[in-house]
Every structure is written in structure tokens, then in C-alpha cells.
Gaussian input, Z-matrix of N, CA and C with variables (Angstrom, degrees):
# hf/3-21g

backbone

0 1
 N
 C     1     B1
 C     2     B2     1     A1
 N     3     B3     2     A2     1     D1
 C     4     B4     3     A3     2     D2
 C     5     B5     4     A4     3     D3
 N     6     B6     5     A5     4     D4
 C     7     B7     6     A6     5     D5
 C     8     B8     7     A7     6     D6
 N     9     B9     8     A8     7     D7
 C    10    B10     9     A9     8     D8
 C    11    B11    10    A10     9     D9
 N    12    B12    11    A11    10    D10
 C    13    B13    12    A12    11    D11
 C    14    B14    13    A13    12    D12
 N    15    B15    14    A14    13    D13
 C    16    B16    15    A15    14    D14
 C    17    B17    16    A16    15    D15
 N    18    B18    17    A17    16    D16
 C    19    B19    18    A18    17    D17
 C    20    B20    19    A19    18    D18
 N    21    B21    20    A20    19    D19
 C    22    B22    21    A21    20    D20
 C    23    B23    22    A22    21    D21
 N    24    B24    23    A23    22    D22
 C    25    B25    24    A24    23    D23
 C    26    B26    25    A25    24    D24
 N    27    B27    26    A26    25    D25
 C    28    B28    27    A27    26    D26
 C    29    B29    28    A28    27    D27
 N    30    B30    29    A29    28    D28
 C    31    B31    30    A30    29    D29
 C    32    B32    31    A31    30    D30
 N    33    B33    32    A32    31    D31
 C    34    B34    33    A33    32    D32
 C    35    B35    34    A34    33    D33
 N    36    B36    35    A35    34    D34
 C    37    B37    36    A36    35    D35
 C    38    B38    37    A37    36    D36
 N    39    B39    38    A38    37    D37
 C    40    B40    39    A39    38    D38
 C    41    B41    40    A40    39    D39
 N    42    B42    41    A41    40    D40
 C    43    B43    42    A42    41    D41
 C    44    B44    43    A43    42    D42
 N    45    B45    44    A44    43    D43
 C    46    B46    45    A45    44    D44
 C    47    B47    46    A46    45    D45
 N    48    B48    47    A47    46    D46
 C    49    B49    48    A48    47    D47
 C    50    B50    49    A49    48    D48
 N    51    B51    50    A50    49    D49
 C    52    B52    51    A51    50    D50
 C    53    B53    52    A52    51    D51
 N    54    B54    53    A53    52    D52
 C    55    B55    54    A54    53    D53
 C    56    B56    55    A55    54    D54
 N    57    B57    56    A56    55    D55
 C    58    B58    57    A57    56    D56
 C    59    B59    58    A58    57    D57
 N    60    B60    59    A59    58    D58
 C    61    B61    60    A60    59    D59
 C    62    B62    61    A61    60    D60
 N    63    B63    62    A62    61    D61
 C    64    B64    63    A63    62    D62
 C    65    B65    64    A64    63    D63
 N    66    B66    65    A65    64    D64
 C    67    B67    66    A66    65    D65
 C    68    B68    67    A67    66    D66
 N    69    B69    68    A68    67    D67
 C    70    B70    69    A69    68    D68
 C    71    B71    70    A70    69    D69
 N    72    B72    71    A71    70    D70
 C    73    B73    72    A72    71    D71
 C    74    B74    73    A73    72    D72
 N    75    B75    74    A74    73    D73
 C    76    B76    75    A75    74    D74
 C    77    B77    76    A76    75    D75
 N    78    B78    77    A77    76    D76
 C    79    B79    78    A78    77    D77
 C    80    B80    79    A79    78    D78
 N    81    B81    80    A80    79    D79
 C    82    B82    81    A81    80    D80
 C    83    B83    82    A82    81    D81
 N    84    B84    83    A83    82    D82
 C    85    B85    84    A84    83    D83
 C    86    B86    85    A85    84    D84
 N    87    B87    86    A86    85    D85
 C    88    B88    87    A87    86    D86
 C    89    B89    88    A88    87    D87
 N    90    B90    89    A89    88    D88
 C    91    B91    90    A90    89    D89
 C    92    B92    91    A91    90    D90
 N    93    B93    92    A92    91    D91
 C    94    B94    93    A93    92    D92
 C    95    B95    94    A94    93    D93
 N    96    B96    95    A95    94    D94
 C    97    B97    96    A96    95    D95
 C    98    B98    97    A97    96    D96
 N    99    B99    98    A98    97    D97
 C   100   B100    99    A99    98    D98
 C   101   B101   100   A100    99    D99
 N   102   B102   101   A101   100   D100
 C   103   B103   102   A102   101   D101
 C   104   B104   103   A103   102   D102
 N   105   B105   104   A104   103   D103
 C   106   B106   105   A105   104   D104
 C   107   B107   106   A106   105   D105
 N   108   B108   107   A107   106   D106
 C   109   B109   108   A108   107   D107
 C   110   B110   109   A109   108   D108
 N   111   B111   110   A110   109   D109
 C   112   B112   111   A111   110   D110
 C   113   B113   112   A112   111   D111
 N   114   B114   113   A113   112   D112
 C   115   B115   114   A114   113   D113
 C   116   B116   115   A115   114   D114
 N   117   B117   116   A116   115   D115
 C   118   B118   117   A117   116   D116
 C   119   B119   118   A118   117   D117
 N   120   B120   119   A119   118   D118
 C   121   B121   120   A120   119   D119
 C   122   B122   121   A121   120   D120
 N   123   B123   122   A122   121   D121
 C   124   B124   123   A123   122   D122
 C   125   B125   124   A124   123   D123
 N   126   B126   125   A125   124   D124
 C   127   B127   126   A126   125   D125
 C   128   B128   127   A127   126   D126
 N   129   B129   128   A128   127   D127
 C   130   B130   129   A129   128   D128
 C   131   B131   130   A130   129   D129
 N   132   B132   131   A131   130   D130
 C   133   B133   132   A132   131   D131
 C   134   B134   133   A133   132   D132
 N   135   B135   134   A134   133   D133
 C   136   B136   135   A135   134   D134
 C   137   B137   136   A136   135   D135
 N   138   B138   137   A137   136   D136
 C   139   B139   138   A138   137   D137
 C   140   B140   139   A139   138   D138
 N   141   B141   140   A140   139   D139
 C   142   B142   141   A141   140   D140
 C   143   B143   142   A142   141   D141
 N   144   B144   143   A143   142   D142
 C   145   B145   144   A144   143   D143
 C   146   B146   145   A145   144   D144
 N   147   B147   146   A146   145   D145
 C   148   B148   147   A147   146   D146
 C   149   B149   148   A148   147   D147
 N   150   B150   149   A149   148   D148
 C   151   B151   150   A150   149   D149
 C   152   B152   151   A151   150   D150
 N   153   B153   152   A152   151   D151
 C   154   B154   153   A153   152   D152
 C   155   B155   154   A154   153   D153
 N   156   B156   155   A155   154   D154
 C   157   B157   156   A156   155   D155
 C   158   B158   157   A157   156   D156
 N   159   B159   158   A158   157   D157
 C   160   B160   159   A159   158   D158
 C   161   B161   160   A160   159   D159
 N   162   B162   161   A161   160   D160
 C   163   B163   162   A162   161   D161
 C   164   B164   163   A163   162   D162
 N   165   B165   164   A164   163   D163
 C   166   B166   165   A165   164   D164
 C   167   B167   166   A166   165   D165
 N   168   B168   167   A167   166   D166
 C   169   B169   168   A168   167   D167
 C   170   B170   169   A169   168   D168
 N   171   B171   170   A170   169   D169
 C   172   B172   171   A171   170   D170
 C   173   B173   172   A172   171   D171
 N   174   B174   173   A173   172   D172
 C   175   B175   174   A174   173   D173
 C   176   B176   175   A175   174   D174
 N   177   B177   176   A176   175   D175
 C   178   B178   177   A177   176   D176
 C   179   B179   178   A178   177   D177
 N   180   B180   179   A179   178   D178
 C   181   B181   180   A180   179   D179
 C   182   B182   181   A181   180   D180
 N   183   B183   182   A182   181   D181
 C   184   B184   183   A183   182   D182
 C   185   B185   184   A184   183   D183
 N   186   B186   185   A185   184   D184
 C   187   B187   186   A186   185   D185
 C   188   B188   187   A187   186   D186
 N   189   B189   188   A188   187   D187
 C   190   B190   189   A189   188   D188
 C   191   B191   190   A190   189   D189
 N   192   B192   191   A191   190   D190
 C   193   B193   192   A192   191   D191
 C   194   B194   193   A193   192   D192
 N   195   B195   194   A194   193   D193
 C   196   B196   195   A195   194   D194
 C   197   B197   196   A196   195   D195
 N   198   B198   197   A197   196   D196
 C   199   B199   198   A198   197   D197
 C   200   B200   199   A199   198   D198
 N   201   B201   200   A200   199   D199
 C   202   B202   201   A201   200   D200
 C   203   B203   202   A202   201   D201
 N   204   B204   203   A203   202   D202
 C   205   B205   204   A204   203   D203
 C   206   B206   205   A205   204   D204
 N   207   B207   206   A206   205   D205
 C   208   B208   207   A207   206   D206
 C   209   B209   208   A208   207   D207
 N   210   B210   209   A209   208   D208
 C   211   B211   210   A210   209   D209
 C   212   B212   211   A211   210   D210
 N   213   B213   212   A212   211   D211
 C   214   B214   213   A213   212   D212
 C   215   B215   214   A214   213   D213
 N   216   B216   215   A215   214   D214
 C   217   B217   216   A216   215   D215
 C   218   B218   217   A217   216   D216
 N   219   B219   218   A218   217   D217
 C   220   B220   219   A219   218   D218
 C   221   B221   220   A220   219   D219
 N   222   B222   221   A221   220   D220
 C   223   B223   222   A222   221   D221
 C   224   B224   223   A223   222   D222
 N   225   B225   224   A224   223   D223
 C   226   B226   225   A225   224   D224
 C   227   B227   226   A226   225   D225
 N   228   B228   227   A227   226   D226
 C   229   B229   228   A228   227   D227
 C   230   B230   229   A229   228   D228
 N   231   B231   230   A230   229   D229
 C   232   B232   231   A231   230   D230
 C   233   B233   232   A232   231   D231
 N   234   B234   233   A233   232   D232
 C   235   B235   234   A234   233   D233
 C   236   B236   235   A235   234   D234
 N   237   B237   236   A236   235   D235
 C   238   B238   237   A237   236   D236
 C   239   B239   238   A238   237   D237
 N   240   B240   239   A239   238   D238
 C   241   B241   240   A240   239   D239
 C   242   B242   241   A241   240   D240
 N   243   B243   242   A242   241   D241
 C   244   B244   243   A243   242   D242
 C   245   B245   244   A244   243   D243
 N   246   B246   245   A245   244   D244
 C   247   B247   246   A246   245   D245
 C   248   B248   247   A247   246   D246
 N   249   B249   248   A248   247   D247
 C   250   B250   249   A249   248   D248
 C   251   B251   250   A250   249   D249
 N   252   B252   251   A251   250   D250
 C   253   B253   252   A252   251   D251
 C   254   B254   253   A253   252   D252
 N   255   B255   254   A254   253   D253
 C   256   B256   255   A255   254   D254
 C   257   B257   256   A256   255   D255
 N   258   B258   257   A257   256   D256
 C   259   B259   258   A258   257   D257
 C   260   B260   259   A259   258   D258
 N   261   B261   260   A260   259   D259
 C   262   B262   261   A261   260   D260
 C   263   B263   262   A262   261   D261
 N   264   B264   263   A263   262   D262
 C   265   B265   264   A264   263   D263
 C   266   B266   265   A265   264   D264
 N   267   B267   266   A266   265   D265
 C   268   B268   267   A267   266   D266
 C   269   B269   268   A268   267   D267
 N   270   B270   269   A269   268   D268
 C   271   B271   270   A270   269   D269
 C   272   B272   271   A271   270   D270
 N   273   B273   272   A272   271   D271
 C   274   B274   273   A273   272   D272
 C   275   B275   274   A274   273   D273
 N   276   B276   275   A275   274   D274
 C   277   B277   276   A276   275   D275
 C   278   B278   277   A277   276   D276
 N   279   B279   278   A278   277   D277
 C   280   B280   279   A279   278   D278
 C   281   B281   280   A280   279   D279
 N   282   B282   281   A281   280   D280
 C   283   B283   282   A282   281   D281
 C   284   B284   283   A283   282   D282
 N   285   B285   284   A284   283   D283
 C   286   B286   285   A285   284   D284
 C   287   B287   286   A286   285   D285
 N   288   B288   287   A287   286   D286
 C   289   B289   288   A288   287   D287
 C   290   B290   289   A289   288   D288
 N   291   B291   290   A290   289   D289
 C   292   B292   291   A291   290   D290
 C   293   B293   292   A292   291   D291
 N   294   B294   293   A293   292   D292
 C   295   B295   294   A294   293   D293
 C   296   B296   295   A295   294   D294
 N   297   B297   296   A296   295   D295
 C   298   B298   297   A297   296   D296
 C   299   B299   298   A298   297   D297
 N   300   B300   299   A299   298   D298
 C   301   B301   300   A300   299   D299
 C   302   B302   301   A301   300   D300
 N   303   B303   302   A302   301   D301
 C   304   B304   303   A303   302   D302
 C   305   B305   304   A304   303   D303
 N   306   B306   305   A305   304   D304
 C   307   B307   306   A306   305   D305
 C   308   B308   307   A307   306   D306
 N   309   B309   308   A308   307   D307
 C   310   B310   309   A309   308   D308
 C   311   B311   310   A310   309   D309
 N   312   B312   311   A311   310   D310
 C   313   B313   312   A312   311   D311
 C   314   B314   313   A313   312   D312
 N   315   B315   314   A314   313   D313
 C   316   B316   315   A315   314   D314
 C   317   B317   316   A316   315   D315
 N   318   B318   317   A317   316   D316
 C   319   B319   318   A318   317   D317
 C   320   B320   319   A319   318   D318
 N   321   B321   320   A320   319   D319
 C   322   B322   321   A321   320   D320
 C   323   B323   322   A322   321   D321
 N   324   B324   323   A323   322   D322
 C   325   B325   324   A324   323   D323
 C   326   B326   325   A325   324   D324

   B1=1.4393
   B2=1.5283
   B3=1.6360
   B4=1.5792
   B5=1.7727
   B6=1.2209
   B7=1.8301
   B8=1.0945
   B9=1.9216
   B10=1.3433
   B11=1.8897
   B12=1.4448
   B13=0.9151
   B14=2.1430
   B15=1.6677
   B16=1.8892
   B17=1.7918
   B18=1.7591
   B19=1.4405
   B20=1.6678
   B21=1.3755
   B22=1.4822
   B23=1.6715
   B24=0.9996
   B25=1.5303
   B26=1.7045
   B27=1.0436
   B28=1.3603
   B29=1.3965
   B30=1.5239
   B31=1.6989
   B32=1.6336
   B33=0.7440
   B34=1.2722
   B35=1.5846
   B36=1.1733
   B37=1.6887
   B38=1.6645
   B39=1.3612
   B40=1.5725
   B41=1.4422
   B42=1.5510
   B43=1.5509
   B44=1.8722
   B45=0.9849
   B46=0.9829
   B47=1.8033
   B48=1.0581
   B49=1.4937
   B50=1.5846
   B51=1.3817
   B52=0.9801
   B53=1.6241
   B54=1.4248
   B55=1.4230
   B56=1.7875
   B57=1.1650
   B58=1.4298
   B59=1.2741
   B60=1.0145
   B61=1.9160
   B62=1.1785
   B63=1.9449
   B64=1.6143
   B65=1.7387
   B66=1.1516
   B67=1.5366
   B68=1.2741
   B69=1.7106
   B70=1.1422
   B71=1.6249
   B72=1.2810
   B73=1.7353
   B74=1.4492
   B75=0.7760
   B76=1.4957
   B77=2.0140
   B78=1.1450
   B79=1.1536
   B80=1.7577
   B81=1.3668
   B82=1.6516
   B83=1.3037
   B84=1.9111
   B85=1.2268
   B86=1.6180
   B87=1.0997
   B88=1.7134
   B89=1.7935
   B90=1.2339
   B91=1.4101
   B92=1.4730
   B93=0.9380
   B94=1.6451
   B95=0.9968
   B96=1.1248
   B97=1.4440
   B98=1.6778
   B99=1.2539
   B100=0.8110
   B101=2.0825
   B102=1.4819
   B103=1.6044
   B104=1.7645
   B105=0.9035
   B106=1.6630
   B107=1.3804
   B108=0.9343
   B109=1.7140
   B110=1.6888
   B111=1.3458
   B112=1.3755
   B113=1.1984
   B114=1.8711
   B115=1.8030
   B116=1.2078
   B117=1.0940
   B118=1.6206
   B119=2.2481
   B120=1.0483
   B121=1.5711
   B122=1.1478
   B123=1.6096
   B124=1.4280
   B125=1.8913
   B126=1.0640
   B127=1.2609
   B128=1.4264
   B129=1.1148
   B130=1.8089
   B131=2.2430
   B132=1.6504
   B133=1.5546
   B134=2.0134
   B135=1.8303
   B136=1.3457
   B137=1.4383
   B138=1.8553
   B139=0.9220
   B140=1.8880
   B141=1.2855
   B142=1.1091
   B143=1.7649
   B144=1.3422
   B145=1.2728
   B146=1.9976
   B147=1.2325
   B148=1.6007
   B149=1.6992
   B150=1.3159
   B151=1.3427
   B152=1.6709
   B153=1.3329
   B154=1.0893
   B155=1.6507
   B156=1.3044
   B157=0.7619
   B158=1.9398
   B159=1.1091
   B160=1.1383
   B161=1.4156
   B162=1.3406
   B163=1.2173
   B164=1.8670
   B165=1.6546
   B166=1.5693
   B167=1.9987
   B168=0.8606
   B169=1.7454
   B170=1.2999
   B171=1.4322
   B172=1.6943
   B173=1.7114
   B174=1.6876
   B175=1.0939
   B176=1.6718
   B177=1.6645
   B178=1.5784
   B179=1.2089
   B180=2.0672
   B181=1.6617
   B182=1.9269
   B183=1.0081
   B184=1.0068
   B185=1.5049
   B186=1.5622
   B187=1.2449
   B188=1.9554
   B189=1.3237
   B190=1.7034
   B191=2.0889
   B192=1.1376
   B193=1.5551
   B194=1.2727
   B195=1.2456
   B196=1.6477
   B197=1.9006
   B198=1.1764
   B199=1.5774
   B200=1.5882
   B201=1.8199
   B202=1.5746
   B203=1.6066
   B204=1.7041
   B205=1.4755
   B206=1.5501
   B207=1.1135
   B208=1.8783
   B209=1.6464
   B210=1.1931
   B211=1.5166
   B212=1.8097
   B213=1.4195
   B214=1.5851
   B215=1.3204
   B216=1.7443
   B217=1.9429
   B218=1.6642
   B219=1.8436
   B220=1.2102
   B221=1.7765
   B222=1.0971
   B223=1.4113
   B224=1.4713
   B225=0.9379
   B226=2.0072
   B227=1.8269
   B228=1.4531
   B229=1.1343
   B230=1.5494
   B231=1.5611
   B232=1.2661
   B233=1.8081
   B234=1.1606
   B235=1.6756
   B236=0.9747
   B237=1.4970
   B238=1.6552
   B239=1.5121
   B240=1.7380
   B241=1.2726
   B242=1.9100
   B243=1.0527
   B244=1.9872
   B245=1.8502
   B246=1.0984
   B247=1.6942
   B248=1.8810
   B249=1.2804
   B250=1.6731
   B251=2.0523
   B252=1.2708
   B253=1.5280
   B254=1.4251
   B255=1.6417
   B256=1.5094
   B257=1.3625
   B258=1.6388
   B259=1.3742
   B260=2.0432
   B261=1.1091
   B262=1.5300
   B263=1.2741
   B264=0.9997
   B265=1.6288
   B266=1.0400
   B267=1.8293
   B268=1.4355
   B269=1.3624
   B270=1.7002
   B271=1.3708
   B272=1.6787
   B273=1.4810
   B274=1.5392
   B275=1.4820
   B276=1.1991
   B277=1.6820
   B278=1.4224
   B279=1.3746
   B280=1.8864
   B281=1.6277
   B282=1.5471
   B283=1.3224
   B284=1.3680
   B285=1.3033
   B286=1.8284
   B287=1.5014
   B288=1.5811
   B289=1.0373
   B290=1.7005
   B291=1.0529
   B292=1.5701
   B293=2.0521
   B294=1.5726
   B295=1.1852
   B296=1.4052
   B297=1.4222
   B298=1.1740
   B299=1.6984
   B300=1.8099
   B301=1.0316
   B302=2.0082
   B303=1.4511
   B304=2.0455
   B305=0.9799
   B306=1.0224
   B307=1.8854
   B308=1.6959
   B309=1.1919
   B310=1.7083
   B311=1.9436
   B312=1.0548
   B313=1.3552
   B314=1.7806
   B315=1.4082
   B316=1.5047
   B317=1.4931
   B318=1.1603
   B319=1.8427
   B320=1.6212
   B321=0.8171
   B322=1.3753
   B323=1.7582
   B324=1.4617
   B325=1.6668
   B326=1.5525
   A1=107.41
   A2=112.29
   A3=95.17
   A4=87.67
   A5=103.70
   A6=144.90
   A7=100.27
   A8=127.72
   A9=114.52
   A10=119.55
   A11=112.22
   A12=118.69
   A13=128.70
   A14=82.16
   A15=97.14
   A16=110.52
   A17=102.46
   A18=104.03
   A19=106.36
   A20=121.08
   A21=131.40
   A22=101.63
   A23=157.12
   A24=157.66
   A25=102.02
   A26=142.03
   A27=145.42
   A28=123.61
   A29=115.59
   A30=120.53
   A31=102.39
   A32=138.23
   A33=159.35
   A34=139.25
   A35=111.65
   A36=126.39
   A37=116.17
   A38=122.48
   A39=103.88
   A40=103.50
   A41=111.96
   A42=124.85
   A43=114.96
   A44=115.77
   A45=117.49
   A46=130.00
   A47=152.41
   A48=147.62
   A49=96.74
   A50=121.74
   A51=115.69
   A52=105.71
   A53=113.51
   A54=114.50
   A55=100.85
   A56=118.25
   A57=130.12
   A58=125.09
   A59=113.26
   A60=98.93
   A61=92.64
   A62=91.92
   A63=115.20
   A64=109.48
   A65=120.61
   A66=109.78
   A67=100.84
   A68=112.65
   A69=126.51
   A70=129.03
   A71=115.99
   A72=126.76
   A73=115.68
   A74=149.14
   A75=134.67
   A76=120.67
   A77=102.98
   A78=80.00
   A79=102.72
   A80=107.80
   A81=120.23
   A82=107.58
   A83=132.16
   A84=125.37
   A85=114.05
   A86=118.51
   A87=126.11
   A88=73.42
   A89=116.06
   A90=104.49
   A91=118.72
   A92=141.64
   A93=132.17
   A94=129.54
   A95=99.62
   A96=106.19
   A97=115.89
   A98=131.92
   A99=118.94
   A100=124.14
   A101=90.54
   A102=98.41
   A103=104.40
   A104=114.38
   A105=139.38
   A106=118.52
   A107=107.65
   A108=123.92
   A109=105.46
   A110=123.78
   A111=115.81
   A112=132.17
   A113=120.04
   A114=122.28
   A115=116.51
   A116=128.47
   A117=126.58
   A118=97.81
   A119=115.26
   A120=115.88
   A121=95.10
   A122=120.05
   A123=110.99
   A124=85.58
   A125=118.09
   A126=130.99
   A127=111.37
   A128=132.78
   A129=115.86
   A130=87.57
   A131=81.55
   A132=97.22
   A133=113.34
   A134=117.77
   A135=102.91
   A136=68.68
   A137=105.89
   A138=133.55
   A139=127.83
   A140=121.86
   A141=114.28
   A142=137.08
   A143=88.37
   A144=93.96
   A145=103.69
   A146=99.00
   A147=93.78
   A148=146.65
   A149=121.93
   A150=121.44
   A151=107.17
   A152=141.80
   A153=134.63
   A154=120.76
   A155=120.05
   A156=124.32
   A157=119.46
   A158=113.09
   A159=112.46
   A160=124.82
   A161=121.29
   A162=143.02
   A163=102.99
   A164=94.08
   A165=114.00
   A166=118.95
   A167=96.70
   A168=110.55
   A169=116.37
   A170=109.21
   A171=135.04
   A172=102.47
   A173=122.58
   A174=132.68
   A175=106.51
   A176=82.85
   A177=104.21
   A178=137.98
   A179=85.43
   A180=99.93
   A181=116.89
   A182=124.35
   A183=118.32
   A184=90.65
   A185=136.02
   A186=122.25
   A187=127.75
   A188=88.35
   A189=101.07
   A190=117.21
   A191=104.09
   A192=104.35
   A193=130.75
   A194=103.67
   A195=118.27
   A196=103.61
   A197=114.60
   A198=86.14
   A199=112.43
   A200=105.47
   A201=100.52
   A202=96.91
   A203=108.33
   A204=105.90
   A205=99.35
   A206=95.92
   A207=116.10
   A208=115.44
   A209=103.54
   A210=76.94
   A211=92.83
   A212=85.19
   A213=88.18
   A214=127.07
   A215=102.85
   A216=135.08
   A217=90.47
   A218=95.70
   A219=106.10
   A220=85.47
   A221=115.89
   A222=117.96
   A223=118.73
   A224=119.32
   A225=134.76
   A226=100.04
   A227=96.99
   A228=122.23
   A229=113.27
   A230=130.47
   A231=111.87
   A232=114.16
   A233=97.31
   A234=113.66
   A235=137.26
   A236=119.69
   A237=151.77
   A238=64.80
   A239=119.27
   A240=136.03
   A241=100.88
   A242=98.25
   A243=80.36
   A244=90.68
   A245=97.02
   A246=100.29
   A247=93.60
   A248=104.62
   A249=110.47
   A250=103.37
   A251=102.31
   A252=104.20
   A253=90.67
   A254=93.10
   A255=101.18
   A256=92.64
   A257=141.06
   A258=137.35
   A259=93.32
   A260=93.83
   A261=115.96
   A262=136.25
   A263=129.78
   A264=134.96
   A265=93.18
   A266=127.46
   A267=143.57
   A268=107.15
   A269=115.53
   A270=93.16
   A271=74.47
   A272=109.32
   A273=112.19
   A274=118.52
   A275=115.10
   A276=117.51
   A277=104.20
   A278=80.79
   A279=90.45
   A280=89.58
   A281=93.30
   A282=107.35
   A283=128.99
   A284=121.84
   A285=132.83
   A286=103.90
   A287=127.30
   A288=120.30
   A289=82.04
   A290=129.08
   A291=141.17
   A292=98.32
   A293=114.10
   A294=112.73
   A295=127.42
   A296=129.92
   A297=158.97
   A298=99.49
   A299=135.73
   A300=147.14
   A301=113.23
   A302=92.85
   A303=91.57
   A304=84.80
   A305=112.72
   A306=129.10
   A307=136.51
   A308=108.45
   A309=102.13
   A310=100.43
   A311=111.82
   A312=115.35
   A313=132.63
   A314=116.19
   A315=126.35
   A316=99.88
   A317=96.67
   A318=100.48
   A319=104.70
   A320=117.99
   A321=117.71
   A322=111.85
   A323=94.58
   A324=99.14
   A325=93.48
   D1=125.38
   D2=-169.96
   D3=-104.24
   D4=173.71
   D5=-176.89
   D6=-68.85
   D7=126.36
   D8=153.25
   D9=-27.32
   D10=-45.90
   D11=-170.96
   D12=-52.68
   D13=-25.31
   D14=-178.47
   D15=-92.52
   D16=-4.88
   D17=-160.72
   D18=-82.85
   D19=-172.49
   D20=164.23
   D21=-73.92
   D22=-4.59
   D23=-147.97
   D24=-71.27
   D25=116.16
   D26=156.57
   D27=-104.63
   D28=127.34
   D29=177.62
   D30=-105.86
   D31=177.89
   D32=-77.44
   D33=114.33
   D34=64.26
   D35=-169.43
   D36=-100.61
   D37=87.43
   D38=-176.78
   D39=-108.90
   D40=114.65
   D41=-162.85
   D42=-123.36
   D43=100.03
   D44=178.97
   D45=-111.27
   D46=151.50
   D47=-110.11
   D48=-162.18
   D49=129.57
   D50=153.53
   D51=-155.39
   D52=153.44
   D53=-170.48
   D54=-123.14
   D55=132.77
   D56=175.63
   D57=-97.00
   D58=142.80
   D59=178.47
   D60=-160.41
   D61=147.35
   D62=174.76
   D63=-45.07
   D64=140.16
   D65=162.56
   D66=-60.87
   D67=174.44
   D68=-169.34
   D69=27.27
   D70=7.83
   D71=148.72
   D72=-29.13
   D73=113.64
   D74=152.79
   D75=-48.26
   D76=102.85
   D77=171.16
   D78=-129.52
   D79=153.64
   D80=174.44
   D81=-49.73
   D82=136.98
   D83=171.71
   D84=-63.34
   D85=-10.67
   D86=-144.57
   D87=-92.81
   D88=-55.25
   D89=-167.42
   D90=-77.28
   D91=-17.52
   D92=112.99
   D93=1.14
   D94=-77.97
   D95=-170.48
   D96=-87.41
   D97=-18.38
   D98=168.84
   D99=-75.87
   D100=-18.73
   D101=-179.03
   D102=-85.70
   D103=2.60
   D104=177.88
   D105=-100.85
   D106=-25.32
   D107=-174.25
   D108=-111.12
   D109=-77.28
   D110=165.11
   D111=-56.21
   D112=-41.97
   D113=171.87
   D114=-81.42
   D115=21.41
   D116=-149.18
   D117=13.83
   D118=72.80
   D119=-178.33
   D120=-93.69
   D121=154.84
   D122=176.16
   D123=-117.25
   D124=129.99
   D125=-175.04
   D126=-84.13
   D127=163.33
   D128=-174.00
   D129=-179.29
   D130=133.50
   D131=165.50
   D132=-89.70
   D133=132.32
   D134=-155.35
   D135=-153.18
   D136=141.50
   D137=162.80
   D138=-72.84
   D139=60.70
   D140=-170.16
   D141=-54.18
   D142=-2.24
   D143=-173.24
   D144=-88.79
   D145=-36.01
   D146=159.69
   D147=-70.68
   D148=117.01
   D149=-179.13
   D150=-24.42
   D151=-39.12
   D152=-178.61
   D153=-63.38
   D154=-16.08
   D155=-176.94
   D156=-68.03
   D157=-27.07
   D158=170.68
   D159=-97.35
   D160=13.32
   D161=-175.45
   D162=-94.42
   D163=-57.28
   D164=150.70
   D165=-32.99
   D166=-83.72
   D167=164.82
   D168=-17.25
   D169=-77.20
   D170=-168.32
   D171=-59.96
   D172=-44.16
   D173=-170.67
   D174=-48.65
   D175=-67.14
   D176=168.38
   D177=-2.23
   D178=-79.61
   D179=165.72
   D180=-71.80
   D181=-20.15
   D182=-159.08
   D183=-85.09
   D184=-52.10
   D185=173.74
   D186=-48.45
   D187=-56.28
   D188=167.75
   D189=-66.44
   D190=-7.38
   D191=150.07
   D192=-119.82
   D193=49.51
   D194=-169.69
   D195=36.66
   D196=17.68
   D197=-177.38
   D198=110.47
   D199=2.51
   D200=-167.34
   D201=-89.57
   D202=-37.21
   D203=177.07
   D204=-100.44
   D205=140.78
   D206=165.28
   D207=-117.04
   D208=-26.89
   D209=172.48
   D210=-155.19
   D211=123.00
   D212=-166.57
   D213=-97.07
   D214=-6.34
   D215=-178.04
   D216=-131.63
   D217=178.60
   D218=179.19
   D219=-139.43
   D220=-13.05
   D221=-171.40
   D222=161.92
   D223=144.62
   D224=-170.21
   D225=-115.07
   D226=137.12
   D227=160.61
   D228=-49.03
   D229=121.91
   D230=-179.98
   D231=-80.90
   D232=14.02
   D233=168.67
   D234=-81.25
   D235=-8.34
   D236=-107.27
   D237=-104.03
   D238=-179.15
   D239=145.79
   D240=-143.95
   D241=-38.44
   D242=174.22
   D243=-151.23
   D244=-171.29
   D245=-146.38
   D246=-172.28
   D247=92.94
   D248=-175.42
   D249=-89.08
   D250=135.29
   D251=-179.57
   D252=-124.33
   D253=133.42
   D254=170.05
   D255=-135.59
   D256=98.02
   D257=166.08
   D258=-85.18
   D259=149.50
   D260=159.82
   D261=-150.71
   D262=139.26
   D263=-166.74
   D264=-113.02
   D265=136.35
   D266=163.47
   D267=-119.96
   D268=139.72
   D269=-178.56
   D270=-139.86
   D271=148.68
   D272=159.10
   D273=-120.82
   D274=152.01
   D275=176.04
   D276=-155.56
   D277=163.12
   D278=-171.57
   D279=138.45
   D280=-159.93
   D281=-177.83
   D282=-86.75
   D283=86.36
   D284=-159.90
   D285=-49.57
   D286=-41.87
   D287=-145.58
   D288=-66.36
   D289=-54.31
   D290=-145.22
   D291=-69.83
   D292=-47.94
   D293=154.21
   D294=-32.76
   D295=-68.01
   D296=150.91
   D297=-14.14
   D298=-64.41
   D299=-178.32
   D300=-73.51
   D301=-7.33
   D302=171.83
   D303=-43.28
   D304=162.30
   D305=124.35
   D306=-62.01
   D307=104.85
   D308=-176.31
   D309=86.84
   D310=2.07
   D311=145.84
   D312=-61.84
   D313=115.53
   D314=-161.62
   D315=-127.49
   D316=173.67
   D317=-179.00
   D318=-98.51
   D319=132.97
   D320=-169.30
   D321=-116.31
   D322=121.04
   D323=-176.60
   D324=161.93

């Protein structure tokens, strides 16, 4: 019996990070910069209280998922103060039937 590890199986993860925040929020530089430095996050000041703001959002994901997500909200609390986006795309290939036979393997979506 061979190892996921010896098989044809390929993943495919394109994950990208971004963190939102109310303008004028206070937030600590350290946490900035550290979600910038370790998540590669691209951090961004966003007016939540305006309808544009989720237009902003959706763009986001839809550029940073080539186009797989388009609309990733339907609308924000105008209470909001930051607003973390994590879209990700998984793709697997290889040989399904053998996927399919893991154990505790499910379809995921």
C-alpha cells in the first residue's frame, strides 16, 4: 500500500490575506506590521459606513482569485471596525479514485 506521499496527488492552494479597518480606528503599528511581515496581508484603511465599501471588498477578492470569487460579502455592518478577508482557492489533481479511498476523506465545498 503506497503513502499519499509516493502517489501522483497534486494540491494547489492560492491564499491570499487582507485586513480592513475602519478609518480613523486606532490600531497598534506592531499589528500592522506584523500581519504584513508574517501574512504577507495587505492592510488597507476603508470606510465602512459607505455603500462603496463592499464593492471595495468583493473587487479585492475577485482580483486576488483570479476571478473565482466575485462577490465575497453582500454587505458590512456600519459598526464594523476591521473586517479580515481570507479568500482561498484549493485545487486537487492526480488520481481521484485513490483520493476518494483516504480515510476520513470528504468532498469539500
Amino acid at each position: 500500500m503506497g503513502s499519499i506521499a509516493s502517489t501522483d496527488i497534486g494540491v494547489k492552494v492560492n491564499l491570499a490575506q487582507a485586513i480592513w479597518i475602519q478609518e480613523e480606528f486606532p490600531v497598534e503599528a506592531e499589528f500592522v506590521n506584523t500581519n504584513q511581515a508574517f501574512y504577507d496581508a495587505e492592510v488597507s484603511n476603508l470606510d465602512f459606513g459607505k455603500t462603496k465599501a463592499v464593492d471595495v471588498i468583493n473587487t479585492w477578492a475577485k482580483t486576488h482569485t483570479n476571478g473565482k470569487i466575485d462577490k465575497f460579502i453582500d454587505h458590512l455592518d456600519p459598526n464594523t471596525v476591521l473586517f479580515l478577508q481570507i479568500p482561498f482557492i484549493l485545487r486537487a489533481f492526480g488520481n481521484l479514485n485513490l483520493i476518494r479511498k483516504i480515510p476520513g476523506s470528504q468532498t469539500f465545498i
